[in-house]
N, C-alpha and C positions, 0 to 999 in steps of 0.2 A: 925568428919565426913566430914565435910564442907573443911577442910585444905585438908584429904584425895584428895576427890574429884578434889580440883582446881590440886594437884599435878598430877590427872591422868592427866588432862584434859592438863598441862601445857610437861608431859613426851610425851603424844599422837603427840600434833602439833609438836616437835621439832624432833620427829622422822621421820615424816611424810614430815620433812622439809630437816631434813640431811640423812634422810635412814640411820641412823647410833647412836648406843649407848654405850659406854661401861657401863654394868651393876657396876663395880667398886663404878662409882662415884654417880651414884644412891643408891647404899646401904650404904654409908657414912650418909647419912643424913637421913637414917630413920631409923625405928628398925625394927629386922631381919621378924617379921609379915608381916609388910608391902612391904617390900622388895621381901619375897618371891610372892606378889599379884599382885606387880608391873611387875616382872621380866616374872611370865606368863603372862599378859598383852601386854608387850612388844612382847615377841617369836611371841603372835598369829601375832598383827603387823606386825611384821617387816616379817613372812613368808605371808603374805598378801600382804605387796607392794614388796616382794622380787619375788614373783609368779609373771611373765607374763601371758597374757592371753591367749598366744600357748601353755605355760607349764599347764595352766589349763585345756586348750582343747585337751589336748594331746595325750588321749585316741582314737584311732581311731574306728570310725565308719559308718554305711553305708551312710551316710552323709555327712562327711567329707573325704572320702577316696581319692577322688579326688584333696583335697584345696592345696593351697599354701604351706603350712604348712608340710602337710604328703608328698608333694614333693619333699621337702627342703630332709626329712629325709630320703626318699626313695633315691634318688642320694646321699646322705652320704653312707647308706648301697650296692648301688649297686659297689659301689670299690671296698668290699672285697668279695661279693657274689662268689659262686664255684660252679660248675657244678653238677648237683643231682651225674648224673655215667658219668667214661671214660673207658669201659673195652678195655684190651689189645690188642683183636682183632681188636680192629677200631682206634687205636691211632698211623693212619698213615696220611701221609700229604696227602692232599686230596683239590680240590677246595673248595673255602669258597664262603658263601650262606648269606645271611641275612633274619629274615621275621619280619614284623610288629605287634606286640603285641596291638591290638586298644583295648586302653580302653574308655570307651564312657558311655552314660546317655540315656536310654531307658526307655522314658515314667517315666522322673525322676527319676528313679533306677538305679544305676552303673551296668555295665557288662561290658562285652566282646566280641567282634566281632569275627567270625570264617567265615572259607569258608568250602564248599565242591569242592574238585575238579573235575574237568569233568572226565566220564567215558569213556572219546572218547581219552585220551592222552594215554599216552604207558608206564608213569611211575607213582603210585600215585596216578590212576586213583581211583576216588570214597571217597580217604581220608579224614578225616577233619583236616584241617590246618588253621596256621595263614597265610595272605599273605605275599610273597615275594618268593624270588629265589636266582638262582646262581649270585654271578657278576658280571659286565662287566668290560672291564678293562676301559671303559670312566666313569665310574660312580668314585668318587671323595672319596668315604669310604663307609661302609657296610650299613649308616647310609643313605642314600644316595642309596644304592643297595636295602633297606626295602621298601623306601615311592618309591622308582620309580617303583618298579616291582609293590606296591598295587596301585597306579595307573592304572598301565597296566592290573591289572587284575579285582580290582572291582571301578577303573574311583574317588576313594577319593584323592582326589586334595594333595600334599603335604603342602602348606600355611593351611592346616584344621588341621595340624595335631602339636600337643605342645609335643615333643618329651625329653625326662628325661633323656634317656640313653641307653644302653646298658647291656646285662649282659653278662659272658665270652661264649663261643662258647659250644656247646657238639656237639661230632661227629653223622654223620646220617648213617644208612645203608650201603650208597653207596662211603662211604669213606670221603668225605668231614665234611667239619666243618659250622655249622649253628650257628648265633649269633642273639639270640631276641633284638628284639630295643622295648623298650618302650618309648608309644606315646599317648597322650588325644586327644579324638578328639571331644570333646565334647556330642552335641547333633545329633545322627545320623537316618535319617530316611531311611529305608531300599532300600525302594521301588525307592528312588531318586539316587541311587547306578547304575553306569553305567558298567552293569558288561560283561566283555568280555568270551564269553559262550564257545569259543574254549578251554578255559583254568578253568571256573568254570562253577559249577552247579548249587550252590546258594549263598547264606549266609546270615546264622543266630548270633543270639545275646545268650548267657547263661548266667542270671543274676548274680552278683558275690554272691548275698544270697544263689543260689542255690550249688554254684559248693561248698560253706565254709558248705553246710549240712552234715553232718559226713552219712547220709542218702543214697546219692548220690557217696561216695566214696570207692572205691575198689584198690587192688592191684594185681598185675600180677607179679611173676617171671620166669627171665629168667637165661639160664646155657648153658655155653660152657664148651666142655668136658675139654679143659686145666685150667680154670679159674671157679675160684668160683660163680659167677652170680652175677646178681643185682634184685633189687626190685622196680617196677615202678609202677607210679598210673594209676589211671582209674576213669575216672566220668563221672556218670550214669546221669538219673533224667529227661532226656527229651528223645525225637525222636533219637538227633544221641548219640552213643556211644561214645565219645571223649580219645583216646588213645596214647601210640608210645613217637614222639618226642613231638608232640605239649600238651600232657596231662604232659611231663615235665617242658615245659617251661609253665604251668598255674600255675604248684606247684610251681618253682622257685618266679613267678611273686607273687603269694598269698603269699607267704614267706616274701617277702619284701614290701608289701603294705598293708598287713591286718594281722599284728600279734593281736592276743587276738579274731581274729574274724575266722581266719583261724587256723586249730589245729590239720591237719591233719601230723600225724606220719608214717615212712617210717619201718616196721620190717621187715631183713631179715633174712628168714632162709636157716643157712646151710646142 
């Protein structure tokens, strides 16, 4: 028993030392009992130091949703990300828009910042949106058209804001193409929001627990008489109704930043 033991004890350190064994030579010199005790002994090891501790952490949750980590992974996924719908009717060139997808830490919980827009504009009026606009042609890229227009409209500084990406455009109503930028902006206090009233009405926070409650989730389809339709979402659960283009680009966003926590499915019917 004694010889046993020194040989775990002498297999442990030198794997611990070269991360590396071939089982081969380890079952040379002992018999097939021991070898098979040793050989699981080694596996747990060697997937123990072979495991980082992002690959342990990996699991995403409301906790981590924001970290370094799910970051990283989030801009891998958002290269190949695709538009929820592009129906035919609107798949004409049109100005391109950008808006700011803020995601942020309220009262230590993850969410999401919306706006309503003012009921005194002439287009839009009353909707819930994320910020941002058409572009200008001085603004430098879309990215750049997102954080300047939510400046202009609810006074959050661009330097607040850790920006990840993009995802591709989906057309809007009015012809043009809309492209969400997502961006962390950490800890946001409402009230410190310098919001320009000709253009908003408020804006509120919807925490991301609430929008991932299957509770709070609905669907809406739509149909044009030459084309099949689509099927878009809807989330309930508080004061505003949240719908349209911007309750696609939450599903987009939930897609690629909270799988296992988000699980919401799209059925269309013909």
């Amino acid at each position: 028993m004694t010889l046993i033991s020194d040989r775990h004890i002498c297999l442990r350190n030198d794997l611990m030392m070269l991360n590396v064994l071939r089982f081969s030579r380890i079952s040379s010199s002992l018999t097939n009992c021991h070898t098979v005790l040793l050989r699981q002994n080694i596996l747990f090891t060697w997937r123990k130091l072979s495991t980082s501790s992002n690959d342990r952490d990996a699991t995403v949750r409301l906790d981590n949703i924001f970290s370094d980590y799910n970051r990283e992974k989030v801009v891998a996924k958002m290269k190949d990300a695709k538009p929820l719908y592009r129906p035919e009717k609107l798949m004409k060139k049109g100005r391109e828009a950008a808006v700011l997808v803020p995601m942020c830490h309220i009262e230590g919980e993850p969410a999401l910042l919306f706006m309503m827009r003012s009921r005194y504009l002439k287009n839009h009026r009353g909707e819930i949106s994320f910020p941002g606009g058409m572009k200008d042609p001085s603004d430098r890229d879309l990215i750049h058209t997102a954080l300047r227009e939510t400046f202009e409209e609810i006074g959050l500084p661009e330097d607040c804001v850790d920006v990840w990406g993009t995802i591709p455009p989906s057309p809007s109503r009015n012809g043009g193409w809309v492209t969400p930028v997502l961006g962390y902006c950490n800890n946001i206090k409402i009230e410190q929001l310098n919001l320009n009233h000709s253009e908003v009405e408020e804006v509120f926070v919807r925490k991301i627990s609430t929008l991932c409650d299957p509770a709070n989730q609905r669907m809406t389809q739509w149909r044009y008489l030459d084309t099949r339709g689509y099927t878009l979402p809807v989330f309930l659960g508080e004061e505003h109704r949240i719908w349209g283009l911007t309750a696609i680009f939450i599903h987009q966003v939930l897609n690629l930043i909270a799988p296992g926590l988000y699980n919401f499915k799209l059925n269309h019917k013909s």
